[in-house]
C-alpha angles and dihedrals in degrees: 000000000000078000089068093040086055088048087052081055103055096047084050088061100033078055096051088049095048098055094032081063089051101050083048095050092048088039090055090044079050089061099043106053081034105127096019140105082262102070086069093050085054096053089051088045094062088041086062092047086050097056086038090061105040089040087062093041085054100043089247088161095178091037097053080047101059088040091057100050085048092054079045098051103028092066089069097039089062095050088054094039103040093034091131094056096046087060094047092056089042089052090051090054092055102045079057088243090125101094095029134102131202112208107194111230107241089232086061088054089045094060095039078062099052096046087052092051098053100048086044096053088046093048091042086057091049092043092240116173113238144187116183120159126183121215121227127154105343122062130242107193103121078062100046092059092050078073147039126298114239108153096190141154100263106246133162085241098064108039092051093062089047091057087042102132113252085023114131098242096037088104108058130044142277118236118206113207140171077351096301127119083243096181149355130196085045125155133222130200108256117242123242094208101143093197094066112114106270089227088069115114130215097278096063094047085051093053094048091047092055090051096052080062112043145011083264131146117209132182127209136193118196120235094213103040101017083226109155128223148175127226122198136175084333104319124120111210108193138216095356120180117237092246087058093042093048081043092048093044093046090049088052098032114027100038099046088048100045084056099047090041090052092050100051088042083053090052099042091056093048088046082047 
């Protein structure tokens, strides 16, 4: 008797690992499409599986149908479609980053900040438009291909000559990612948003826009006043001084990372 209890045991466990490497396997393919066209396929993926089952629950016979030859078909329409980001994934397997995580030093961040700061507070004198986002949770890498790839350290230097009126890449944005200056010339969605100041440019449509669609923060310098403001998770926060943008970007930035970086420190000393 207590042999087959053990045995009970052991299936219970084989079970919970089983479904513990799935999870992990799903939660690695999340990360990897994060921030791509194919986050909203999958959205209307899971929609289709969701009339499929309650049709069938329903006896919906022809729309259970419609909804199978959609599942049949649709496996081979997101190979062909999403083609690019299947190759991405498969390069980051390869390269064995699958099952690895980069945490960002909050003295990297800090300096980020501080190089933010400074070109901001040139550009802000000059009266230099500017469109910088940060990317936290949330990817942006369906926006960073709509520019140029610059993969760069993030310096004042830098990000004021991209901002340089009559440059190539003044117009569009700058995307800040994994700590690198990933692209510049990029372009956001606009928002829609009716109760935004009709005085508001572009840039600052752009910036809320971003922000309808992502975790992201993004800084703006108006062309016209140089004032300075900080848009997040759809806020705008106006004519900011640059004591209360650098404060604003260390609370989001700085305090999240220095949590996250001392637990998988943590971790890495007890797996030690």
């Amino acid at each position: 008797m207590s042999w087959f209890q053990g045995y009970e045991i052991l299936d219970y466990l084989t079970g919970f690992v089983d479904i513990a490497i799935v999870w992990l396997i799903v939660y690695q393919l999340l990360k990897l499409i994060r921030g791509t066209k194919a986050v909203q396929l999958l959205k209307g993926f899971i929609l289709i599986l969701a009339i499929q089952f309650f049709s069938g629950f329903f006896g919906l016979a022809m729309l259970k149908a419609i909804t199978d030859e959609l599942i049949t078909w649709g496996v081979l329409a997101i190979i062909i479609i999403f083609q690019p980001e299947l190759r991405r994934a498969l390069e980051e397997l390869g390269r064995a980053k699958f099952f690895t995580r980069t945490v960002s030093e909050a003295s990297t961040v800090e300096r980020n900040i501080k190089e933010m700061i400074n070109a901001v507070k040139y550009m802000t004198k000059r009266r230099i438009g500017a469109l910088i986002t940060i990317e936290r949770e949330n990817g942006l890498t369906q926006y960073i291909e709509t520019g140029t790839p610059i993969k760069g350290d993030v310096t004042s230097e830098l990000l004021i000559n991209i901002f340089i009126p009559n440059t190539p890449l003044h117009d569009g944005a700058v995307i800040i990612a994994r700590d690198k200056v990933a692209a510049a010339g990029c372009y956001f969605p606009l928002s829609e948003e009716q109760t935004i100041d009709k005085d508001l440019g572009t840039r600052h449509r752009a910036a809320i826009g971003i922000s309808e669609v992502s975790d992201s923060l993004t800084i703006v310098v108006s062309e016209e006043t140089g004032a300075i403001s900080l848009v997040k998770n759809g806020v705008l926060h106006r004519d900011l001084a640059l004591d209360n943008l650098e404060s604003m970007l260390e609370l989001s930035l700085v305090q999240g990372t220095e949590k996250q970086t001392s637990f998988w420190k943590w971790g890495s000393k007890k797996n030690g």
